[in-house]
KEKOLTOR-503889 format. One record per atom (N, C-alpha, C): residue number from 1; residue in one letter; atom name; y, z, x. Coordinates in pm, whole numbers, plus 50000, padded with zeros to 5 digits. Each point is the difference from the previous one (the first is absolute). Layout:
! residues N
  nr rest atom    yy    zz    xx
 NUM    A   CA     Y     Z     X
...
END
This chain:
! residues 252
  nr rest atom    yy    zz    xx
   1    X    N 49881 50000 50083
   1    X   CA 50119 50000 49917
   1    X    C 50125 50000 50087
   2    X    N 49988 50088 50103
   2    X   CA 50167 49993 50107
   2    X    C 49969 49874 50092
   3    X    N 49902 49898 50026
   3    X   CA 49987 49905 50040
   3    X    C 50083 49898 49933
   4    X    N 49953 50041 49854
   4    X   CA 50070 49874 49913
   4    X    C 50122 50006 49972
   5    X    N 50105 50138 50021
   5    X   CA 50112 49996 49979
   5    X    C 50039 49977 50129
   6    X    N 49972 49990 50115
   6    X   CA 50081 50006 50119
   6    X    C 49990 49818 50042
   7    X    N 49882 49913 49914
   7    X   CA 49976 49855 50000
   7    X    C 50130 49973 49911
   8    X    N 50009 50072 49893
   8    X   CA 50071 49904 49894
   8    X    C 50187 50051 50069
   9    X    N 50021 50084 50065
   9    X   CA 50127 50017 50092
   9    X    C 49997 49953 50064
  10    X    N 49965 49964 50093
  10    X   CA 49982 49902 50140
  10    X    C 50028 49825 49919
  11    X    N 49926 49966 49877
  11    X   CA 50032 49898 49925
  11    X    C 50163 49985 49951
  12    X    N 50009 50079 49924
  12    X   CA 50165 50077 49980
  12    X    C 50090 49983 50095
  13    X    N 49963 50024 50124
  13    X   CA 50144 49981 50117
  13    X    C 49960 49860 50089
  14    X    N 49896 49965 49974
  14    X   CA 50011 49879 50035
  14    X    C 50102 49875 49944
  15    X    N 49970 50031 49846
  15    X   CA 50030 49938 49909
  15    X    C 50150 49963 50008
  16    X    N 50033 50164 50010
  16    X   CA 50174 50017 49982
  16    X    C 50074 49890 50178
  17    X    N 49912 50032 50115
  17    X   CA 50049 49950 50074
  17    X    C 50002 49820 50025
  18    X    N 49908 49975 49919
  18    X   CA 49947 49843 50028
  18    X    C 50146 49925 49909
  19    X    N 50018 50108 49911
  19    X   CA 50132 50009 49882
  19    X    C 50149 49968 50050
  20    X    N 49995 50078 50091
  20    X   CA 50101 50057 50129
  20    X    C 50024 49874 50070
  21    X    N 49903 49948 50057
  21    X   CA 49995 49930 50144
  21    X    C 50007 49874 49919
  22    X    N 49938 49973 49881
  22    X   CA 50059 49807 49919
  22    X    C 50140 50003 49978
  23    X    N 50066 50083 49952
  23    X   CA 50143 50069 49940
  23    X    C 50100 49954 50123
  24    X    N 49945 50056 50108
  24    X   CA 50131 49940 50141
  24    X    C 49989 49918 50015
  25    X    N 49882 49939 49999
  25    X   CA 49952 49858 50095
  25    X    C 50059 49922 49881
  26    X    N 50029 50023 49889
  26    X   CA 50007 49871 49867
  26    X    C 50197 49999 49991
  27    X    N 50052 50153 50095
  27    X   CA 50127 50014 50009
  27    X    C 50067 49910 50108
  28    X    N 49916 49999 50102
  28    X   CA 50043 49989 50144
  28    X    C 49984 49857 49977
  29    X    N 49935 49929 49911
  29    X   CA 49977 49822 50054
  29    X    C 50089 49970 49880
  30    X    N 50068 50107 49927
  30    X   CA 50108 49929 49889
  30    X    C 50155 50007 50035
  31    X    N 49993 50090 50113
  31    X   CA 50150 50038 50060
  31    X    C 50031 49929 50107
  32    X    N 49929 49920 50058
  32    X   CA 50028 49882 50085
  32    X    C 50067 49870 49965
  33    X    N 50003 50013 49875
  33    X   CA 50020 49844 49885
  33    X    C 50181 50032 49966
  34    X    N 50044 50118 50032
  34    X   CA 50130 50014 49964
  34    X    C 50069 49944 50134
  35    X    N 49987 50034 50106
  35    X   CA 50087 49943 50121
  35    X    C 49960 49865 50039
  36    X    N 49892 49941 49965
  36    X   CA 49999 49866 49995
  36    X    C 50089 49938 49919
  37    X    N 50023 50033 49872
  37    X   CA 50050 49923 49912
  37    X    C 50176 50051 49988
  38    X    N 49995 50083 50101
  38    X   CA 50161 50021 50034
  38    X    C 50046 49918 50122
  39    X    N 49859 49972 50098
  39    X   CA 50034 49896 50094
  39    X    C 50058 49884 49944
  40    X    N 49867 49973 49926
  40    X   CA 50031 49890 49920
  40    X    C 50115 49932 49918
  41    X    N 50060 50081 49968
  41    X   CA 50101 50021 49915
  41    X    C 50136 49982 50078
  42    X    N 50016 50045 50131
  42    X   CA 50109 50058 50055
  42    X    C 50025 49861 50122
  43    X    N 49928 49926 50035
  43    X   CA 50058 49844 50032
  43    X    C 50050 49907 49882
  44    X    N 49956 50001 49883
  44    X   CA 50102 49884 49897
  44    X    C 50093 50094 49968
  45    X    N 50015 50135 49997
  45    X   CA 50161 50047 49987
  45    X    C 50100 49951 50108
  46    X    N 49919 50034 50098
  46    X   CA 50083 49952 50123
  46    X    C 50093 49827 49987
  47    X    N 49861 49954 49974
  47    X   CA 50018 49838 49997
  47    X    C 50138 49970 49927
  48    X    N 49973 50049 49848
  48    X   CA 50070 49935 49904
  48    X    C 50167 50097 50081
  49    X    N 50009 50122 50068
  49    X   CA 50141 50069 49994
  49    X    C 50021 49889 50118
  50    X    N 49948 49950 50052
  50    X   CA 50054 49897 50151
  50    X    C 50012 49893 49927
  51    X    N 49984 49978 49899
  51    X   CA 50035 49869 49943
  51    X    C 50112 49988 49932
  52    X    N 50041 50127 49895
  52    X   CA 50105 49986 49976
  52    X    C 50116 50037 50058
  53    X    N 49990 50076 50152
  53    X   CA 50072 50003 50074
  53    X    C 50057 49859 50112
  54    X    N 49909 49928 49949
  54    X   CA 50039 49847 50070
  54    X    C 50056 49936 49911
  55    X    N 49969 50028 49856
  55    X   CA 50079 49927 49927
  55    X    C 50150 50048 49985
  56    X    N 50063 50111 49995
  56    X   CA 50144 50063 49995
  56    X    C 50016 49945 50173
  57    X    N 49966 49993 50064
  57    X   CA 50047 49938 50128
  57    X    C 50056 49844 49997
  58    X    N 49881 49967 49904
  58    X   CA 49986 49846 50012
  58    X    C 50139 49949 49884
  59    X    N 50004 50114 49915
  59    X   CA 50120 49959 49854
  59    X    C 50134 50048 50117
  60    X    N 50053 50073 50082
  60    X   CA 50087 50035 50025
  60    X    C 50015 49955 50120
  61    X    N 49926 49910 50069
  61    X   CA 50025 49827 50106
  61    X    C 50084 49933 49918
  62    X    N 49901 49925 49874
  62    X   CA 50036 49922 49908
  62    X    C 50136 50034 49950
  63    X    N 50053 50102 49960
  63    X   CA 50153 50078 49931
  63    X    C 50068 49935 50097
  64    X    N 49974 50058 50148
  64    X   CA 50130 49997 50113
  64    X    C 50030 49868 50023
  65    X    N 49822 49909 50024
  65    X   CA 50101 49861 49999
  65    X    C 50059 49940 49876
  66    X    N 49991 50024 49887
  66    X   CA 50025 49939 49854
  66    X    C 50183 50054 50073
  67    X    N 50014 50097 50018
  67    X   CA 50151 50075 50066
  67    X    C 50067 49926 50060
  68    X    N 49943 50005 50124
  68    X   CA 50054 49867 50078
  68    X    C 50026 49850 49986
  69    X    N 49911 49937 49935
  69    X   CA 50048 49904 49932
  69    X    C 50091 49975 49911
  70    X    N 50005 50091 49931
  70    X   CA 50103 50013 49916
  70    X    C 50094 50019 50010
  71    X    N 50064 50110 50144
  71    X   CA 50069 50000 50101
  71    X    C 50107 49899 50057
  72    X    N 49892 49891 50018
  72    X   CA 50015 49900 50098
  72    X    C 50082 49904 49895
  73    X    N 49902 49925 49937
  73    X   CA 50047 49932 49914
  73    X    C 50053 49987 49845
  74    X    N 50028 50131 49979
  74    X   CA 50025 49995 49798
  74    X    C 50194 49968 50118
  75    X    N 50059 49925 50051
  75    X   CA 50141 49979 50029
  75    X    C 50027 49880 49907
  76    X    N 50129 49999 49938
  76    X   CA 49995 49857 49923
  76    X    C 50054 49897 50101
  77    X    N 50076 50076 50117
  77    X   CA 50098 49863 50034
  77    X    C 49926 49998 50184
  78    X    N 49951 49884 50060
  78    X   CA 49981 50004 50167
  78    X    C 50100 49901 50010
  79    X    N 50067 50055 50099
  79    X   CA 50069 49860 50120
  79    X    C 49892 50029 50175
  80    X    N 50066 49874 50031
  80    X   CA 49923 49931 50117
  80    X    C 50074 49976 50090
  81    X    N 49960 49924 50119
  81    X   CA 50119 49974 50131
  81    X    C 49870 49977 50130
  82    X    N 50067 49869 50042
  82    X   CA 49905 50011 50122
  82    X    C 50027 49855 50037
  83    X    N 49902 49963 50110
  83    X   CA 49976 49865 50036
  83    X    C 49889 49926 50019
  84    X    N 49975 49843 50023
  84    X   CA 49885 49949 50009
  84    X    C 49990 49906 50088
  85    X    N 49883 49931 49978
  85    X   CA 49972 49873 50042
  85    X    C 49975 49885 49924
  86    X    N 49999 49885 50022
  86    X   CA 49948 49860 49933
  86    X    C 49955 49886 50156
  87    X    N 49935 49988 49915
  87    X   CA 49960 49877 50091
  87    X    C 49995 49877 49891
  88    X    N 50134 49922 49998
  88    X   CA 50059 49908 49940
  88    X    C 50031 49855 50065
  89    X    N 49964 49876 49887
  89    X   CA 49966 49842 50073
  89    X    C 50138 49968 49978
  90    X    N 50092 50030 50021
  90    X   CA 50163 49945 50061
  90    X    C 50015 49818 49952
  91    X    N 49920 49924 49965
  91    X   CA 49962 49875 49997
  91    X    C 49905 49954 49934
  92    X    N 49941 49881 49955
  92    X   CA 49908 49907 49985
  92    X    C 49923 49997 50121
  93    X    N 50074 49944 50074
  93    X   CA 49933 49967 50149
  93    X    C 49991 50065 50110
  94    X    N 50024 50148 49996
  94    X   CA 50092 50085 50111
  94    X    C 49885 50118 49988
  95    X    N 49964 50024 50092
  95    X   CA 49910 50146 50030
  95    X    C 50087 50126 49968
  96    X    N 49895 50077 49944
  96    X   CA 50061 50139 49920
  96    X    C 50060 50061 50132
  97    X    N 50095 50101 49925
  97    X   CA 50105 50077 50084
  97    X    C 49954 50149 49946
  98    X    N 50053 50074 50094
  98    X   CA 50011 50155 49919
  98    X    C 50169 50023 50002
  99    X    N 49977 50062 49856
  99    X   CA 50114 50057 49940
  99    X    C 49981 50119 50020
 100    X    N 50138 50072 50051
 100    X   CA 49970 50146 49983
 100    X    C 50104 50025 49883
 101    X    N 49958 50088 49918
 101    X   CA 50066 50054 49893
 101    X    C 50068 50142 49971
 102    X    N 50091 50005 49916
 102    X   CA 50007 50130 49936
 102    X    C 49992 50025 49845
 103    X    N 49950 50076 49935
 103    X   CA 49973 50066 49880
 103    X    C 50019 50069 49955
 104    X    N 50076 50035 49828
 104    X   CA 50011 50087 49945
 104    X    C 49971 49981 49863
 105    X    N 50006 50098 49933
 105    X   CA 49950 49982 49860
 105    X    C 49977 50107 49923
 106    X    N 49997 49965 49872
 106    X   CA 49983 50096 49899
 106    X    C 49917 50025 49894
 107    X    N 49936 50105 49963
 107    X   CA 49885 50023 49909
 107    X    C 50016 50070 49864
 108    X    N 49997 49993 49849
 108    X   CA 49993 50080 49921
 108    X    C 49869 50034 49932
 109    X    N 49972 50113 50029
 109    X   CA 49854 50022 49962
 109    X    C 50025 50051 49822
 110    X    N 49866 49945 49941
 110    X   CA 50029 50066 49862
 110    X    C 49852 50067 49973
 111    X    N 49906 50031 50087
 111    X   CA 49930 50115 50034
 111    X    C 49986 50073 50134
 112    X    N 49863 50016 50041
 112    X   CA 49983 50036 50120
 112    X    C 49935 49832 50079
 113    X    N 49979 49928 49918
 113    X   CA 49927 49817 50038
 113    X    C 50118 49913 50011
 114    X    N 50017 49975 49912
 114    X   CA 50093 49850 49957
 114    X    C 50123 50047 50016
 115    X    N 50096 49874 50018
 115    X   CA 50101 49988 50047
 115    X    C 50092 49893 49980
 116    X    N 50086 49975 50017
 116    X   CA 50104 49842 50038
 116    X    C 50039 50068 50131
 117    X    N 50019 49853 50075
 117    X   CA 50033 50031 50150
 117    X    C 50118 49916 50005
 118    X    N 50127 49965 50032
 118    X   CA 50099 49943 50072
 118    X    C 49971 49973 50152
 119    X    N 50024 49905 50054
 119    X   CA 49978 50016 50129
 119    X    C 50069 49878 50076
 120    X    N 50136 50026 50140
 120    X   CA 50067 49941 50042
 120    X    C 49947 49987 50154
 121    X    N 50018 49855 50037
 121    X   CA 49928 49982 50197
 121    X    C 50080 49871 50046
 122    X    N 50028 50052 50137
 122    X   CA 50054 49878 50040
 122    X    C 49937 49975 50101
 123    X    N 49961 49865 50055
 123    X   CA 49896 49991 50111
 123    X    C 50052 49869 50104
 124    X    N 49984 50051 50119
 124    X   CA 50082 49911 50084
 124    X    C 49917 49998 50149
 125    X    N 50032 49836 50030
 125    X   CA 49889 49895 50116
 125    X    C 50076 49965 50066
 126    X    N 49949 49922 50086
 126    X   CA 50035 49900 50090
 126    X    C 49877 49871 50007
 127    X    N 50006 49843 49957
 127    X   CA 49914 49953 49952
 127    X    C 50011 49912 50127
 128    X    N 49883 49960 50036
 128    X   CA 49949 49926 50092
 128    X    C 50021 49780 49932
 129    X    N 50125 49996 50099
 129    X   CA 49965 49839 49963
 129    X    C 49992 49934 50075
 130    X    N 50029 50021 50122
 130    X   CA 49987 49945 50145
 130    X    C 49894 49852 49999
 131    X    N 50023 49920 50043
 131    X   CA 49877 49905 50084
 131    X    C 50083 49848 49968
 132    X    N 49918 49916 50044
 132    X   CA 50054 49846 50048
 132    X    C 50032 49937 49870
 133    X    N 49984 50064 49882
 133    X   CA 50076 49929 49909
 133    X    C 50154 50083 49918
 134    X    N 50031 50071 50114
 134    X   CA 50107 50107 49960
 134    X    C 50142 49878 49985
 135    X    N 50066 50020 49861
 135    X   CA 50116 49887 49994
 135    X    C 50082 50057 50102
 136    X    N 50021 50118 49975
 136    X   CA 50094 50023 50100
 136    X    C 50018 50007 50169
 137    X    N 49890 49927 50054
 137    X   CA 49955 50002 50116
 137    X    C 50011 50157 50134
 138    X    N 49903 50109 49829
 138    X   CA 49944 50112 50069
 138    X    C 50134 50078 50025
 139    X    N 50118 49987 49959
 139    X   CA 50117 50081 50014
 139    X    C 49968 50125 49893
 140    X    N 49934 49950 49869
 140    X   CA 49973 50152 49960
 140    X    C 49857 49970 49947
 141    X    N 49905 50062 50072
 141    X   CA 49825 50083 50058
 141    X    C 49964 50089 49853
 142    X    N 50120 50094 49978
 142    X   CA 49921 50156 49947
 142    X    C 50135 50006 49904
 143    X    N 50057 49962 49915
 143    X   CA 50078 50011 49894
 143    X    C 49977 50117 49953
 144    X    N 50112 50063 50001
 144    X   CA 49939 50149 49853
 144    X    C 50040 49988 49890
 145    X    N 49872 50013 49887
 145    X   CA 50024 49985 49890
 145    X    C 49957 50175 49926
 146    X    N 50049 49992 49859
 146    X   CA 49997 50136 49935
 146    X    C 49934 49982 49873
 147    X    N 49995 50113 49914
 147    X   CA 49963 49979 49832
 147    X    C 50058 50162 49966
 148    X    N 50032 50000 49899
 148    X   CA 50043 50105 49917
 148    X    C 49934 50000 49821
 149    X    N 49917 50079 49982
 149    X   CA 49927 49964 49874
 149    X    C 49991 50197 49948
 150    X    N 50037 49943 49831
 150    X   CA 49987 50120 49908
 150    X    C 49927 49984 49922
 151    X    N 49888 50079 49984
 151    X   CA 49840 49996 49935
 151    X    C 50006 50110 49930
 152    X    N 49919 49991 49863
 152    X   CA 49969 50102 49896
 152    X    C 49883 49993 49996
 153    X    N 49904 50098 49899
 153    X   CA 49907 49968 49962
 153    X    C 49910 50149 49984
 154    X    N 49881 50020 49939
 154    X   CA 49903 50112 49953
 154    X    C 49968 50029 50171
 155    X    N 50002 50165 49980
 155    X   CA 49920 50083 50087
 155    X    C 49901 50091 49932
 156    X    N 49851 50014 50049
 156    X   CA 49939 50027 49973
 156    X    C 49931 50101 50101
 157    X    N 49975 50137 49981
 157    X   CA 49874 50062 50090
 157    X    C 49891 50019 49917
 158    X    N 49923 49954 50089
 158    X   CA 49798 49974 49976
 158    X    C 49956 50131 50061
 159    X    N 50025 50051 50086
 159    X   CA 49964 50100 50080
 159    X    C 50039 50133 50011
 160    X    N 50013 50136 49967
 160    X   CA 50083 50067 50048
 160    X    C 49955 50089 50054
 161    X    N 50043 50089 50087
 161    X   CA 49939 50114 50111
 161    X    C 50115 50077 50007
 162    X    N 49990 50177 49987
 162    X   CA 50085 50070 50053
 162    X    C 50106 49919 50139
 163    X    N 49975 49964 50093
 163    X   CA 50019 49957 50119
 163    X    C 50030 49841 50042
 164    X    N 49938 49914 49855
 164    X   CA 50013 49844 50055
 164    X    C 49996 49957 49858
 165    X    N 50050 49830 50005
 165    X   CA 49970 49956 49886
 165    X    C 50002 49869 50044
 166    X    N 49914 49894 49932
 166    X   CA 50022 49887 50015
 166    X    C 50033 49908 49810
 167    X    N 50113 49908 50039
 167    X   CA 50001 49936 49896
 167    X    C 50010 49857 50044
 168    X    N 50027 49930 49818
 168    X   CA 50000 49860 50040
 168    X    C 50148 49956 49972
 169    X    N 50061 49913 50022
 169    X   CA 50109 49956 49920
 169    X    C 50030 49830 50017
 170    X    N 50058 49976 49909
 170    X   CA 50034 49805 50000
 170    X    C 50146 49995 49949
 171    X    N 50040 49915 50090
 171    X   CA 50183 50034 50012
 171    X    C 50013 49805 49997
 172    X    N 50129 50011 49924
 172    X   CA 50010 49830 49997
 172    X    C 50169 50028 49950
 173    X    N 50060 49871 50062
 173    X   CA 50136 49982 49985
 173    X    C 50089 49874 50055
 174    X    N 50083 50033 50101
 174    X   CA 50040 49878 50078
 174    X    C 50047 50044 50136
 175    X    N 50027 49900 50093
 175    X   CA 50021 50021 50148
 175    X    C 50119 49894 50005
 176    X    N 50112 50036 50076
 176    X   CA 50087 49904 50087
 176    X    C 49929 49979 50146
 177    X    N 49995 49899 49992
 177    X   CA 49924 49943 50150
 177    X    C 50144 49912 50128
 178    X    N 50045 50080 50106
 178    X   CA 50114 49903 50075
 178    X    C 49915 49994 50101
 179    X    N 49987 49863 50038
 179    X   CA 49916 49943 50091
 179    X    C 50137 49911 50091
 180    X    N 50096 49994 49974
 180    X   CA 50114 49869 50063
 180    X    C 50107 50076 50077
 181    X    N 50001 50130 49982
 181    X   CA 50060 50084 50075
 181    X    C 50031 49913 50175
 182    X    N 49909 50007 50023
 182    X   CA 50052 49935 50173
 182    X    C 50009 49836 50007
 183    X    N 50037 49990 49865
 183    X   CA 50029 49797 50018
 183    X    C 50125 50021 49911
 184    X    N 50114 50101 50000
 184    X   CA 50080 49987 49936
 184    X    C 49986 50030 49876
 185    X    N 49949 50021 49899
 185    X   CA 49921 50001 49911
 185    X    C 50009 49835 49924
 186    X    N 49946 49928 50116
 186    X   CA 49961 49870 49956
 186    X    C 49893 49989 49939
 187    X    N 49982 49972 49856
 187    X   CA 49806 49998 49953
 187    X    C 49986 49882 50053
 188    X    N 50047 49903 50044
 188    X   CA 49945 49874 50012
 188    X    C 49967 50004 50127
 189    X    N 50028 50067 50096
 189    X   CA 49982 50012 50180
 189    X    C 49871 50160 49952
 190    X    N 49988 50067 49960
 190    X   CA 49899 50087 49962
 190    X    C 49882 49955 49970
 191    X    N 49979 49904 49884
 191    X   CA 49930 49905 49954
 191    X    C 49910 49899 50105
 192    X    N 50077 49944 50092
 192    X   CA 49984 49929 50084
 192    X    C 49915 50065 50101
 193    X    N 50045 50118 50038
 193    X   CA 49921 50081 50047
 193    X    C 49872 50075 49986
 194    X    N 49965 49949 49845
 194    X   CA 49920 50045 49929
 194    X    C 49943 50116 49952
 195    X    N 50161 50040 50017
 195    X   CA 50005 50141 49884
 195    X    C 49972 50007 49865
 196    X    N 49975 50076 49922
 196    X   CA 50024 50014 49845
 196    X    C 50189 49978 49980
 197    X    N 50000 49968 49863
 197    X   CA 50173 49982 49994
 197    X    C 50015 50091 49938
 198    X    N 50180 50042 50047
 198    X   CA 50021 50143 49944
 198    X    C 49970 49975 49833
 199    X    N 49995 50125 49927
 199    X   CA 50042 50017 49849
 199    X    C 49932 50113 49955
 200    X    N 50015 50049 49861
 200    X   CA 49909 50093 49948
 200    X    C 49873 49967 49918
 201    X    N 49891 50022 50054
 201    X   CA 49873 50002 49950
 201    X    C 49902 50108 49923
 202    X    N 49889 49947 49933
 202    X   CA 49977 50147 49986
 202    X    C 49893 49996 50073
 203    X    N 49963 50180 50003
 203    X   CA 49930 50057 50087
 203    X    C 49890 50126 49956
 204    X    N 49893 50050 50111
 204    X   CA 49932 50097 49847
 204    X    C 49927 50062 50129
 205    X    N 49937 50139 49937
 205    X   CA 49934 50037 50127
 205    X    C 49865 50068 49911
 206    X    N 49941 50058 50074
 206    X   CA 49847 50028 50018
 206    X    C 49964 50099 50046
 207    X    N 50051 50127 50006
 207    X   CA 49930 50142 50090
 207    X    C 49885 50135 49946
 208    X    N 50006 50005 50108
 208    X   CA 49918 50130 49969
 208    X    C 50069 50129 50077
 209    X    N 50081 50084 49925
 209    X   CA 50091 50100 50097
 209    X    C 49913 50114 49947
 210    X    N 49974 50050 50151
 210    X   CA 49964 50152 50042
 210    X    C 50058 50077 50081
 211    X    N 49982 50124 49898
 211    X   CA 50060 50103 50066
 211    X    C 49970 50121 50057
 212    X    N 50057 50062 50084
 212    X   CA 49987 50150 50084
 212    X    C 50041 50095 49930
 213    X    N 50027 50111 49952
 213    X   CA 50070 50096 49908
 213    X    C 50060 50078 50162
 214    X    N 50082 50007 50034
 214    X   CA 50034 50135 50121
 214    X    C 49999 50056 49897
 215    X    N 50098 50042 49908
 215    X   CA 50029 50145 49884
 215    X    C 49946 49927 49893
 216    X    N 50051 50024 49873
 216    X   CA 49986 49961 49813
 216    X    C 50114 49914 50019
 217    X    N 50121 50000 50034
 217    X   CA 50104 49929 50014
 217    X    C 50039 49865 50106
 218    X    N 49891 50028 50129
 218    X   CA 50044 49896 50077
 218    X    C 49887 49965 50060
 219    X    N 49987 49847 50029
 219    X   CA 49905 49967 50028
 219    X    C 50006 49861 50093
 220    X    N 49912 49952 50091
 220    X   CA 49963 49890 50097
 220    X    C 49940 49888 49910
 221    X    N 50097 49879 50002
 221    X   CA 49929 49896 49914
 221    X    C 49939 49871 50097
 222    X    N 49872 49942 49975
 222    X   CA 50024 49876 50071
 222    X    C 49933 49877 49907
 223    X    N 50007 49844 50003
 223    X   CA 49993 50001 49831
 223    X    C 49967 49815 50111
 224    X    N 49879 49990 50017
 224    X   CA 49932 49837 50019
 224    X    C 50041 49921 49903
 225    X    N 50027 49865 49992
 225    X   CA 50081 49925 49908
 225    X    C 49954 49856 50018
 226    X    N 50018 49948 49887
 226    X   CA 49983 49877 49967
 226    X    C 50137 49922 50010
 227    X    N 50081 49910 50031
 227    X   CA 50132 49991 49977
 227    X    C 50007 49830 49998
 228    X    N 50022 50000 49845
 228    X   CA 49980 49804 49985
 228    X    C 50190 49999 49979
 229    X    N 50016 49870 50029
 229    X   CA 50116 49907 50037
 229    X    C 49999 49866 49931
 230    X    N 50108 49961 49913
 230    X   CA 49981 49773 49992
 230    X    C 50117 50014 50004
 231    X    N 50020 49981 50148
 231    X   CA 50103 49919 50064
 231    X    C 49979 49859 50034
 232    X    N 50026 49894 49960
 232    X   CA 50024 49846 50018
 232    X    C 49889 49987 49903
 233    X    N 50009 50075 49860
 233    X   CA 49916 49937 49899
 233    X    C 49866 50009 50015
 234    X    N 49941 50076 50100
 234    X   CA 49876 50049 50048
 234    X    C 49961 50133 50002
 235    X    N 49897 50036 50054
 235    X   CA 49920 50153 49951
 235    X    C 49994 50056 50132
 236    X    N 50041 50092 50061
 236    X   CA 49997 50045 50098
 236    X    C 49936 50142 49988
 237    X    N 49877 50037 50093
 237    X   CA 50002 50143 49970
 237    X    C 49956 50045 50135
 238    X    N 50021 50114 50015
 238    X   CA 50017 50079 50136
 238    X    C 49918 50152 50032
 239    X    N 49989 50012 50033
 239    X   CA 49926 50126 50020
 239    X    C 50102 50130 50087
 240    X    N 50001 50142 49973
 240    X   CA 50062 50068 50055
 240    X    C 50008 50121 49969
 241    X    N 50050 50087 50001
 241    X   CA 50025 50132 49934
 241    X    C 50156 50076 50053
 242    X    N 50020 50101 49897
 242    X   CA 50118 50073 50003
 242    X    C 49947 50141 50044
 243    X    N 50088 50116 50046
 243    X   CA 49958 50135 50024
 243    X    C 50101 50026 49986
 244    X    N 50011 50143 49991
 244    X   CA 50150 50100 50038
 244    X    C 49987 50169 49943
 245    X    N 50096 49995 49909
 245    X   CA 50018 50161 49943
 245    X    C 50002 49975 49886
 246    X    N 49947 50111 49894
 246    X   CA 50031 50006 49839
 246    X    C 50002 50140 49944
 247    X    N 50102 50037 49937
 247    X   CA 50036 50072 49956
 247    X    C 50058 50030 49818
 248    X    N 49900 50090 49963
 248    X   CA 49965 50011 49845
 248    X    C 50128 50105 49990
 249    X    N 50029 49949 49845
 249    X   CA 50057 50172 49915
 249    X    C 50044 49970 49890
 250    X    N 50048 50075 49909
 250    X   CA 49983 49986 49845
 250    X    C 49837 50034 49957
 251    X    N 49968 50127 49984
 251    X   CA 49896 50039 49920
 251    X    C 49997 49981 49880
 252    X    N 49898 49946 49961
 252    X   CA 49959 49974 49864
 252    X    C 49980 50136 49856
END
């Protein structure tokens, strides 16, 4: 009889401990699953706060230059000033000359793009007529001749940058052309020479002016050009460009 109670106790604390020892072991492999899934968890928080911290970076790039541009160009009125080149056919028959020029002009913007431009140049050579069929037997070689031409027409920027801009513009009007200057202003001894004859023609140009910003207000222009001519009833066109200074004001 004390056999069988001291069997059925020994059963009893077995029992309770086998109880014991599933109880931790069923604790211990369930409390591992929380810091995983906080690992887990704690790189896409990361991710997404670095993301929208690139984005308020990326919106407040975007603000400063929207600033600057706006800066630069909301001006209604630019003037200009500077000088150029041409490389201009003085003749029918006569090898091109370079003209050196000067330039000025004027812009009314009616946004931060478009525009009307005014624009005044006078451009002045020395033209090559020299050789064995010279009437004047080579007494005058290098005649200097001039042009004075006032051009209008749309300005346009395609491009704009805090810092630069490129546009297009097409300018058309007329030119005084004096080519007889050193024959007296004989057209008929000019002619002979195979100059163009003086008069007023029209004239038109072709550029692409870009610019430097130093400040919002002042800026480095230089502006490649197309520059057609019909002088003696013909089509003349030239290649060249203008540069100088431009200076905005009148805010919009």
């Amino acid at each position: 009889m004390y056999s069988s109670r001291r069997i059925a106790l020994l059963l009893a604390l077995s029992l309770v401990a086998a109880t014991a020892a599933l109880a931790q072991s069923s604790t211990s492999s369930s409390n591992p699953a929380a810091p995983d899934q906080a690992q887990a968890g704690q790189p896409a928080a990361q991710t997404q706060g670095q993301l929208s911290v690139q984005a308020r970076i990326k919106a407040r790039r975007a603000q400063r230059r929207a600033t600057a541009i706006h800066d630069a160009y909301s001006h209604r009125y630019e003037a200009y000033t500077g000088m150029g080149l041409l490389r201009f056919e003085p003749g029918a028959k006569l090898e091109r000359a370079w003209d050196y020029a000067w330039n000025v002009g004027f812009t009314r913007y009616f946004d931060e793009r478009l525009g009307v431009s005014v624009d005044g140049r006078g451009y002045y050579a020395s033209a090559y007529v020299g050789g064995p069929n010279n009437v004047t037997n080579n007494a005058i070689t290098n005649p200097a001749i001039s042009q004075y031409a006032v051009l209008a027409g749309p300005t346009y920027r395609f491009y704009l940058q805090p810092k630069y801009s490129v546009s297009g513009r097409v300018l058309g009007g007329f030119t005084k052309g004096n080519f007889s200057g050193d024959t007296n202003h004989s057209t008929i001894l000019s002619t002979e020479l195979g100059l163009w004859p003086d008069g007023y023609v029209f004239a038109a140009g072709v550029s692409v002016p870009m610019e430097y910003n130093l400040t919002p207000n002042i800026g480095l222009r230089v502006a490649p050009e197309y520059y057609f001519t019909s002088f003696g009833s013909t089509l003349q066109y030239s290649r060249g460009f203008t540069t100088g200074m431009v200076y905005r004001f009148g805010k919009q």
